[in-house]
N, C-alpha and C positions, 0 to 999 in steps of 0.2 A: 767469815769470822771464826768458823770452827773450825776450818781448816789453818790459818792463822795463829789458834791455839796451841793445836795439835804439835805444826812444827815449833814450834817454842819450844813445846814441852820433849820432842823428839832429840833437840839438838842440846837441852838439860841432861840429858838420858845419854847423848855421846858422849858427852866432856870425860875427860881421861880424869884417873882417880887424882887427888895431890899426893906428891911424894910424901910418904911415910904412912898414908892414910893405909888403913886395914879394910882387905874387902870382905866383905860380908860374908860368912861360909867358912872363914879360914882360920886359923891356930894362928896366933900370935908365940911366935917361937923366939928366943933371944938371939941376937945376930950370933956367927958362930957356933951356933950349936949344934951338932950332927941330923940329920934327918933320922928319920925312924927309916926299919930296912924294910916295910914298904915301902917307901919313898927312893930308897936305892934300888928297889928291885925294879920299881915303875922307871926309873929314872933313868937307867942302863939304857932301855932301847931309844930313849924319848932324840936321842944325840943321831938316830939316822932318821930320824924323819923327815918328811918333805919342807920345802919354804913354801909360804901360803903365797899364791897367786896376788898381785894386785887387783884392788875390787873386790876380791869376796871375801865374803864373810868372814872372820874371826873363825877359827876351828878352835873348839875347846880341847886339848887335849890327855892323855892320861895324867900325866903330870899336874896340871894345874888343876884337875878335877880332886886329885888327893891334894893339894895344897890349900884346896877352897876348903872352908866350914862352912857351908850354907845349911840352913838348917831342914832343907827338903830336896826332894828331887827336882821341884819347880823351882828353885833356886838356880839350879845345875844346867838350867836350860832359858835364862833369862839371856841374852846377847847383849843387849846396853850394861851399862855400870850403873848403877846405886848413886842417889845422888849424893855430898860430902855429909849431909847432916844426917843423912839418913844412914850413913856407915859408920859416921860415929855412934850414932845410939844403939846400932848392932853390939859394937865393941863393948858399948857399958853393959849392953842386957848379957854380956858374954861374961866379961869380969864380975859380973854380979852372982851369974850360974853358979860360978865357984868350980873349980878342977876338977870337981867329977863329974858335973856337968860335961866339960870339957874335953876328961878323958874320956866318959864315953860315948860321947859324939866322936870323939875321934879314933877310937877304938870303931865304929860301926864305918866309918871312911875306910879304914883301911880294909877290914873284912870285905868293903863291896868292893876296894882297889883288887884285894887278892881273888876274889869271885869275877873278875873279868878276863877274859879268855883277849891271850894276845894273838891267840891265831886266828880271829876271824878275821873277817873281810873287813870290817870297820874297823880292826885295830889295825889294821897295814896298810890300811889310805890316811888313818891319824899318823901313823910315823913316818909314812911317806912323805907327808905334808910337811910335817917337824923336818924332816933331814934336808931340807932345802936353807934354813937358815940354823944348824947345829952341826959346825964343822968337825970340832972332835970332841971325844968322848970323854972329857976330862972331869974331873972334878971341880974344877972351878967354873966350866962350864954349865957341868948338872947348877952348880949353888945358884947361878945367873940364870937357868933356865925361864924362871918366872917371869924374873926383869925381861928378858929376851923376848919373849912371846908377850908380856904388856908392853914392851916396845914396841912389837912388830903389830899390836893392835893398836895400839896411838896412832903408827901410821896411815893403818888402813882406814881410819877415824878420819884421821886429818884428810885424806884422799878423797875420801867416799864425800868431807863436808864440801871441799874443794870443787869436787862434780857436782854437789847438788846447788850450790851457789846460782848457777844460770839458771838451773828451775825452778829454783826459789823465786829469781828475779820474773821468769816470765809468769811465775803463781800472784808474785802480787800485781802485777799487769795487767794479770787477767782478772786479779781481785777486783783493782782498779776500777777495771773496764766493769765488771757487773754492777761495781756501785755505780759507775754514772751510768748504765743501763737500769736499774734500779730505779731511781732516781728523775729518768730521761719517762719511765712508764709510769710512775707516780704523775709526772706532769702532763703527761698522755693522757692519765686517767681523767686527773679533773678537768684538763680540757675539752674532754670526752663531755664530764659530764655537764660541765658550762657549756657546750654544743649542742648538747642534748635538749637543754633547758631553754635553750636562745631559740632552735629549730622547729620546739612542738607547734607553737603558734603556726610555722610556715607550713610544717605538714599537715596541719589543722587543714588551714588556706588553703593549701593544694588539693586537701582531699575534695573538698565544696568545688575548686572549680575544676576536677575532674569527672565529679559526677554531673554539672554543668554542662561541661563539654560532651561527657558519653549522650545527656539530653539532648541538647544541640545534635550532636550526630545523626541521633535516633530522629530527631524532626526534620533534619536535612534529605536522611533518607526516605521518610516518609513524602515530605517535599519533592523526591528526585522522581519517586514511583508512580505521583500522583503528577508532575507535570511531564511525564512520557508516556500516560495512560490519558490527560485529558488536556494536555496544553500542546501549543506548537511551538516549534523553535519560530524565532523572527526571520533567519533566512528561508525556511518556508515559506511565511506568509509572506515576504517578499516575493520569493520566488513564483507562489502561484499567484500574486497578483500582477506585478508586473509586466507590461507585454514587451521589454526588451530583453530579459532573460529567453535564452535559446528553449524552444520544445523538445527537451531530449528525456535522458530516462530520469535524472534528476527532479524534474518536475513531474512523473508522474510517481516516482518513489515518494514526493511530498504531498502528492493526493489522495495515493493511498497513505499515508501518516495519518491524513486529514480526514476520512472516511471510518477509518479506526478508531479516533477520537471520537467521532460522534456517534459511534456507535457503543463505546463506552459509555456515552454520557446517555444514551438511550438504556442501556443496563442500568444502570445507575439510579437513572429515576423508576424504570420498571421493580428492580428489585430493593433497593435499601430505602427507596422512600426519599432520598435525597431528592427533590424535588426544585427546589429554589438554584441549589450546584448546579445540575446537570440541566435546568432551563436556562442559565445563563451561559453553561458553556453551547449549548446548541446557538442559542441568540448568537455569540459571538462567533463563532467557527459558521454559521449562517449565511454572512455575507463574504467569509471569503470563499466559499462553496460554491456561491453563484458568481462570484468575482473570477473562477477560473473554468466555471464554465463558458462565461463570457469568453474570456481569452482562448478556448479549445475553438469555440465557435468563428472567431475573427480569424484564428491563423487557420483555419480550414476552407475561410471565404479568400482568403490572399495566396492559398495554396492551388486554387481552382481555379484566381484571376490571374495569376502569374507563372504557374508552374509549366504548363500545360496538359496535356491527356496522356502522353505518353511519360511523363516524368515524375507523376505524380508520388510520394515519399509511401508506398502502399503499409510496411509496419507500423509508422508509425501515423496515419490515417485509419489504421484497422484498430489499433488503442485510444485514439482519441473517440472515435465513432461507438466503439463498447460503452465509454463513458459515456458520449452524449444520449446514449439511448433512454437514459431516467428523464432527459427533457427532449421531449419530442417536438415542439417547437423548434430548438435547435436543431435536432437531430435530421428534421424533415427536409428543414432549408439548406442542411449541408449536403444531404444523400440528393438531391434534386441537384443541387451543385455542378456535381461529382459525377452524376448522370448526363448535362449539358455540357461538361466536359469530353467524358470520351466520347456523348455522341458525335461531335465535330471531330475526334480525334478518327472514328470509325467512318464517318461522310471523306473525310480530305482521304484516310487511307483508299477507300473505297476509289475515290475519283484519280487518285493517285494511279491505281491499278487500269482504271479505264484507258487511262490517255499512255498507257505504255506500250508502242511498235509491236513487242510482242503479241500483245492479245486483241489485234485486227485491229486497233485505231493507230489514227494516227498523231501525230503528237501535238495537236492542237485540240483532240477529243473527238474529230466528227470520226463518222464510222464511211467506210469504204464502200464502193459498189455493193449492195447488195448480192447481185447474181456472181460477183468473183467471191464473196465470203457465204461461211455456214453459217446460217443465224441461230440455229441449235445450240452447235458449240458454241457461239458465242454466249448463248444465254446459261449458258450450263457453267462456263466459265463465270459469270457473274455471281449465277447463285453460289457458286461453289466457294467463293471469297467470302459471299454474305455468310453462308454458314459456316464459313471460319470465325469471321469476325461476331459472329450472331456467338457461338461457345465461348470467344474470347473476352466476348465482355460479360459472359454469363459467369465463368469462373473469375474474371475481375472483381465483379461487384458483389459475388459472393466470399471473396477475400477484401475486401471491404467490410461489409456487412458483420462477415464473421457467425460465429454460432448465435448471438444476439440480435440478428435479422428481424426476427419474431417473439421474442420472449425478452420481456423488459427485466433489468436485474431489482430487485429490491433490496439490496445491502445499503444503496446509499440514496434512501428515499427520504428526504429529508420531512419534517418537520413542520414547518411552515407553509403559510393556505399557497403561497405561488404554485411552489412543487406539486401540491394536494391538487391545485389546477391542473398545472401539466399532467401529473398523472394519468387524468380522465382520457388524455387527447390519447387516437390512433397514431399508431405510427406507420410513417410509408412501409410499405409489404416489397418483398423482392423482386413480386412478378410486375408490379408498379413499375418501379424504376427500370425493372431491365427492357418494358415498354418503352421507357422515355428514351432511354441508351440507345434503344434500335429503332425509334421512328423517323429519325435524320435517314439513318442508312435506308429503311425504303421505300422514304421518299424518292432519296437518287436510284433506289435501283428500278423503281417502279418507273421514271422518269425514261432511265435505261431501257426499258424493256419496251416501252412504249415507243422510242424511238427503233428501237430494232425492228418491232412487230409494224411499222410502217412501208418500211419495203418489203415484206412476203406477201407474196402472190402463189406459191405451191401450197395445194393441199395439202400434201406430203410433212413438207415444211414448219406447215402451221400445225398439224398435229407434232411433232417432233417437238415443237416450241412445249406444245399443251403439256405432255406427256413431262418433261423434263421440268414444269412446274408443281406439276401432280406430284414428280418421285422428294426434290426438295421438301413440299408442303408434310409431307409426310416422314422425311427426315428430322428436318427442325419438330416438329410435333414431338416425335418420340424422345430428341435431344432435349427438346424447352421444356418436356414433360406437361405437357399445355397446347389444349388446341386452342384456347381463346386468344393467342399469343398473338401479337400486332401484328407480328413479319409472319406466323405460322398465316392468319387471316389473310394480309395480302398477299403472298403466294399462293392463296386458295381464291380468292379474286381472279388475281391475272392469268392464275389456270382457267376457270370459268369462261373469262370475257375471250380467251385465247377458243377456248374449248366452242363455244359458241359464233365463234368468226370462222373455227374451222367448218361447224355445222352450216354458215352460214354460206360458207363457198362451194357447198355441193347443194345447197337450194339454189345458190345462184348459179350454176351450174346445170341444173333440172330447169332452172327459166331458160335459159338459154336456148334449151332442148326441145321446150314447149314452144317457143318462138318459132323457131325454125324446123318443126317438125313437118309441116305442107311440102318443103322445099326439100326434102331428104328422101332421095329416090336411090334403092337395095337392088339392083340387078342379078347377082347372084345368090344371093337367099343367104348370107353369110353372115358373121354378127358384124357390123360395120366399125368404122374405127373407133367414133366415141365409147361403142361397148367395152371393147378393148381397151382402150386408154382408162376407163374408171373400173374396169377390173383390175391393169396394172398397180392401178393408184390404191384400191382396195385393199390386193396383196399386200403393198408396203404398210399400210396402215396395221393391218391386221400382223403384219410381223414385232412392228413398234410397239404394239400393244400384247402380242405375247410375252413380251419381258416386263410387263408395267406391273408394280407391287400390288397388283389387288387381288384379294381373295378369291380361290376356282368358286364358289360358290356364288361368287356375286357377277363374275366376269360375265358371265351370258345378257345377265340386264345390264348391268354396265356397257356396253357394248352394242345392245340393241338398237339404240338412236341411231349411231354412227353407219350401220347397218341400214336402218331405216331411208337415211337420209343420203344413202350413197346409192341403194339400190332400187329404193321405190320408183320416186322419181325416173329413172334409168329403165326399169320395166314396164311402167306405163307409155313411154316415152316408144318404148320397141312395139308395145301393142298398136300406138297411134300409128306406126306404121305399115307394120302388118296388115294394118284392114284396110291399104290401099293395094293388097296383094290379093294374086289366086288364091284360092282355100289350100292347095299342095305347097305351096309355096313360103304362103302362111302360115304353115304348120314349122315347116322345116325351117325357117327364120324367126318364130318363138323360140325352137327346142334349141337353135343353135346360141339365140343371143342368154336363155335364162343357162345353160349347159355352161358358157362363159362365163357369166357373175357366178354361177355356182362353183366351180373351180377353184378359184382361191378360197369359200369358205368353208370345202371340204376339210382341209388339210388342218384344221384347229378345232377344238373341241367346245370350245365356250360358240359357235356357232351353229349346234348341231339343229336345235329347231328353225332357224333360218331356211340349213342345208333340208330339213326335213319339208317344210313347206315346198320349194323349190324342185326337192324329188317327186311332190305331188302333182306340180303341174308339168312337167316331164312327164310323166307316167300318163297322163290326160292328153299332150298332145302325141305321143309317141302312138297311145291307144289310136287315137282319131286316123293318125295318118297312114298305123300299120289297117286299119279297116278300109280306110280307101283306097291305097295300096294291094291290099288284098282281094278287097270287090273290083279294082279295076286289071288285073292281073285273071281271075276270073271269067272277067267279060270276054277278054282279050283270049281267051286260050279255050271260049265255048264252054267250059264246066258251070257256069256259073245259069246259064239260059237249060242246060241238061239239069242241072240239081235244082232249080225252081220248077221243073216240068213233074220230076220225082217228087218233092212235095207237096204238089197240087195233086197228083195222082191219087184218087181213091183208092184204097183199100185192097178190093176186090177188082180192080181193075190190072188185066197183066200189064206187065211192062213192056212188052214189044208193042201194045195198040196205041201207045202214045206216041205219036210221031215227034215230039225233040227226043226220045227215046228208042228210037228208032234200030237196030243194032246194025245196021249198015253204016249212018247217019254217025251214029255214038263211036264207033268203031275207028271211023278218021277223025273224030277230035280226042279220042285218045290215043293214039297213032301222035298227034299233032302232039298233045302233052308230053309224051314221054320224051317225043324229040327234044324238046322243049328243058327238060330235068337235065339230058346228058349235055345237052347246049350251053346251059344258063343265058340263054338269047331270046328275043323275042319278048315273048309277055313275060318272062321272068327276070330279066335284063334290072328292073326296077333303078331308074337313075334317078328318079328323085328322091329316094334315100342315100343315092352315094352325096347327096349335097349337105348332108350330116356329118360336122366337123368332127365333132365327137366318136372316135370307134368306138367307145363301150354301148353309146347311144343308136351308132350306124348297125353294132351288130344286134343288139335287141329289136330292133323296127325289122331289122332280116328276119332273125328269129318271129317275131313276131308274125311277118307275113308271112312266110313258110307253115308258121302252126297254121295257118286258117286255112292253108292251101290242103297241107293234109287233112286236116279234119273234111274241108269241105271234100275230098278224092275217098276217106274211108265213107262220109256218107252215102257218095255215088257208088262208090264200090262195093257198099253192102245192100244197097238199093238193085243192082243190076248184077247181082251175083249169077240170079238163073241164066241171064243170056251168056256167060260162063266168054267172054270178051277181054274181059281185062288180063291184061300179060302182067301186071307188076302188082305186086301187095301194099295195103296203106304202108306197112311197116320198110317195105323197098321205098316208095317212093319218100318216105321221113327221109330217109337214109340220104336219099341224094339229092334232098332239095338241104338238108341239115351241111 
């Protein structure tokens, strides 16, 4: 609207004056009438100035600024025209002035005309301007000046309204448009506030059932927290009840869910008092506790009746068995299971093994000639599977069992008097079951061995057998970690009953000996075969037994029976013979046959008191026979009848009045002796020491008889010194009887 005004009052303000009208500022002169020579002096240049540009501005120029009366300077600088009423009541207040008024207002015009400098830069772009439309410089031109220049501003008027027409038009367009903008938000507004008014109620509404809803969330979540701390999902309880759902990790991921729970619900009422909650969720999570322990129980009985021993699903049989271990009930009747399982799997492998060509059967199971097979190896072979499979089920069943073998878990000890029952109960022990696992197996091996041990008939043999029992029973020990262990026990058995059939074959051996001892006639004082054959056999024994795991400190009594029972008997045996011998005879077939059994028990150390005893009765008949050896050697060579005459000789009695002292008499039997030294013949010849097998024993009995020879030659020789006879000194004749 102001704007609207504005131009109104703008385009009042261009209207050109009316012809004849007087403009405001200006002398009312009468047509005709000369100007003042201001007015010609001003007026001269005004004829070159410029023509005004189309568009701009109206220039006021000299000329018309002396032809204006305006009664100020702000008159002089006004651009629009005066509007018609308002020029005339100029003119009355003018006429009214009165001429002196008049004249000197106009008198004060011309003074500032003539006070203007034509040569500045503004006056030469005002007549620059002017000579564009002031062709010449005429007089009738200068009188038109005014008209001229109000004409040429009429145009620029009429021009400038003619351009502003389009903007006019788009001004009220745009006036337009702000009033129905205007207009358009007025009806906004109250819409507004009829929306406002219509809407509080619903934002009311809205507010309540959002804070409703925030409720509700807040109990949802609560509700969310509390049935994933003390509720199940229904596909759990499904899943652990049902026994046609697979036993995979799924179902034990739902038992532990289910173990969690109630172990919450055991918090629960331990610490917040919640008592009534957390007894009803224990009651309800209760039976399906026992509902999947049933079902771990059943698919563990269909996994043992069907599976078999070798195929048995061991991971997950090792998680379900953890589980069962809170009920031992169950727990006992699955691990016995599971136990009668690979026993059968360990008996068939075992028998398996029996009946294969390679290890001396044949493929129907019986065992072959004895005398063309080892029965050692073969028994060595048997154990040697047992205690394969004897480890193999030991680390089976302790992957089984798992670290819960012995220590029950208490995380999920429920509740209720059953479990409070079960609890009390023991549970099967490791060493248990791994008994039940291997009493199939030796059964058959025992069965085994029993059969083998039916055809040996070698001593030999039969210890070998013993011996490979003994080293077993003592491996499994350290591996079972358990001497009480079933399979360690029976290979400590069938060592025993072996160990004792071998004792028993060298008694029955010694009867034999006792039997037929009248009918055993020694010709050459030698040890006879039997000696020999149970010293061979003794060797091998005593070699078999230097490799056997037993302690040096114990091997001496360990060993002693076997000793006892191989040599006793066998020494006795040689005496009963002997005393159907000469006494020289007899001596030298003791020293040869104990010389024989002694032999092989030199060579080992765990026999030294054996070897010790044996050295003694050697040393006893050695003694005996170098003394009759040496008295009969004596006789034989006369010294012995000369050195009893010397002894009996008193004192004071010389030694030539004794006639076996004789020095004629003495003279030829020492004559005879010495022959006798350089000879080694005759009485010295001694053959029944060369019938002493033994050289170490042939040359001690030499030795022996030679000491007694010299001794008994220095006696006589220091006896019969005076009769100054003897040619040779004790220490000569050592010499060469040595």
């Amino acid at each position: 609207k102001h704007s609207s005004t504005s131009r109104s009052k703008n385009e009042a303000d261009m209207q050109p004056p009316p012809p004849g009208s007087v403009v405001p500022g200006a002398s009312a002169s009468p047509p005709g009438s000369r100007p003042y020579p201001a007015q010609q002096v001003t007026s001269a240049p005004i004829g070159a100035a410029a023509r005004l540009t189309p568009g701009a501005a109206p220039a006021v120029s000299v000329a018309s600024a002396s032809a204006t009366t305006a009664a100020s300077p702000s008159a002089s600088r006004a651009a629009p025209a005066a509007p018609a009423a308002t020029v005339t009541s100029a003119a009355s207040a003018a006429a009214v002035a009165g001429p002196a008024a008049a004249t000197a207002h106009l008198t004060k015009k011309v003074q500032k005309a003539l006070t203007l400098k034509v040569d500045s830069q503004s006056s030469r772009d005002a007549l620059k301007c002017l000579s564009g439309f002031f062709e010449e410089n005429t007089s009738q031109a200068r009188r038109n000046l005014r008209t001229t220049i109000e004409g040429q501003n009429l145009l620029l008027h009429k021009e400038f309204v003619g351009s502003f027409e389009k903007v006019e038009s788009r001004i009220e367009a745009l006036d337009k448009l702000v009033n129905a903008l205007d207009a358009a938000c007025e009806r906004a507004s109250e819409q507004l506030q009829q929306s406002q008014s219509d809407t509080q109620a619903v934002l009311e509404k809205a507010s309540s059932l959002k804070q409703e809803a925030k409720t509700i969330d807040e109990k949802r979540e609560v509700y969310n927290r509390f049935s994933q701390k003390f509720m199940l999902k229904e596909a759990d309880i499904q899943r652990l009840r049902s026994g046609d759902s697979a036993m995979d990790s799924d179902f034990f991921d739902a038992f532990e869910r289910l173990e969690e729970v109630r172990k919450n619900a055991r918090q629960l009422l331990n610490s917040c008092g919640q008592q009534t909650s957390a007894v009803d969720i224990l009651h309800e999570t209760s039976d399906v506790l026992e509902a999947s322990y049933e079902r771990m129980f059943v698919w563990v009985q269909q996994q043992c009746r069907g599976g078999g021993g070798a195929r048995l699903p061991e991971h997950l049989l090792q998680r379900v068995l953890a589980l069962l271990v809170n009920r031992p009930v169950y727990f006992n009747h699955c691990m016995k299971d599971i136990a009668k399982v690979r026993m059968q799997h360990a008996v068939a492998k075992f028998q398996e093994g029996q009946s294969t060509p390679s290890l001396g059967r044949d493929a129907s199971g019986r065992l072959p000639d004895p005398r063309t097979t080892d029965p050692a190896h073969e028994v060595g072979q048997m154990l040697a599977r047992v205690h394969e499979s004897a480890l193999a089920e030991r680390d089976q069943l302790a992957i089984f069992m798992g670290e819960r073998s012995v220590t029950r878990s208490t995380s999920a000890t429920s509740a209720d008097e059953a479990s409070q029952s079960q609890a009390s109960l023991p549970l099967a022990t490791f060493d248990e079951l791994l008994d039940v696992t291997l009493e199939g197996l030796g059964q058959a091996f025992a069965s085994a061995v029993k059969q083998v041990l039916e055809g040996v008939t070698s001593i030999v043999m039969m210890y070998k057998i013993a011996q490979v029992l003994s080293f077993f029973a003592r491996r499994l020990e350290e591996d079972l970690k358990r001497s009480d262990a079933n399979l360690v026990v029976l290979c400590r058995e069938l060592h025993q009953s072996t160990y004792q059939a071998f004792l028993d074959m060298w008694q029955q051996q010694a009867q034999s000996l006792r039997q037929g001892a009248s009918s055993v006639y020694v010709a050459s004082s030698q040890a006879p075969g039997f000696v020999l054959e149970t010293a061979n056999t003794l060797s091998e024994v005593l070699s078999l037994y230097e490799h056997a795991p037993v302690p040096a400190a114990e091997r001496e009594a360990d060993f002693l029976p076997i000793v006892s029972a191989a040599c006793d008997p066998l020494l006795n045996h040689c005496q009963q013979v002997a005393s159907m011998m000469g006494p020289l005879d007899r001596q030298v077939f003791l020293i040869n046959c104990i010389s024989t059994i002694q032999a092989p028990l030199k060579k080992h150390d765990f026999t030294a008191q054996r070897v010790s005893m044996y050295s003694s009765l050697l040393e006893d008949h050695i003694q005996a026979l170098v003394e009759s050896q040496a008295a009969s050697a004596l006789q034989k060579l006369g010294l012995a009848e000369r050195l009893e005459a010397l002894r009996r000789k008193p004192a004071d009695v010389p030694v030539s009045s004794v006639p076996e002292l004789h020095p004629v008499s003495l003279e030829g039997t020492l004559r005879s002796f010495y022959n006798s030294l350089f000879t080694m013949g005759g009485a010295l010849s001694l053959p029944v020491l060369d019938r002493i097998t033994n050289r170490v024993l042939r040359g001690e009995a030499r030795s022996g008889v030679a000491k007694v020879i010299s001794s008994a030659y220095e006696e006589l020789y220091e006896g019969i010194k005076s009769l100054n006879i003897a040619t040779h000194t004790p220490d000569q004749v050592k010499t060469l009887l040595d």
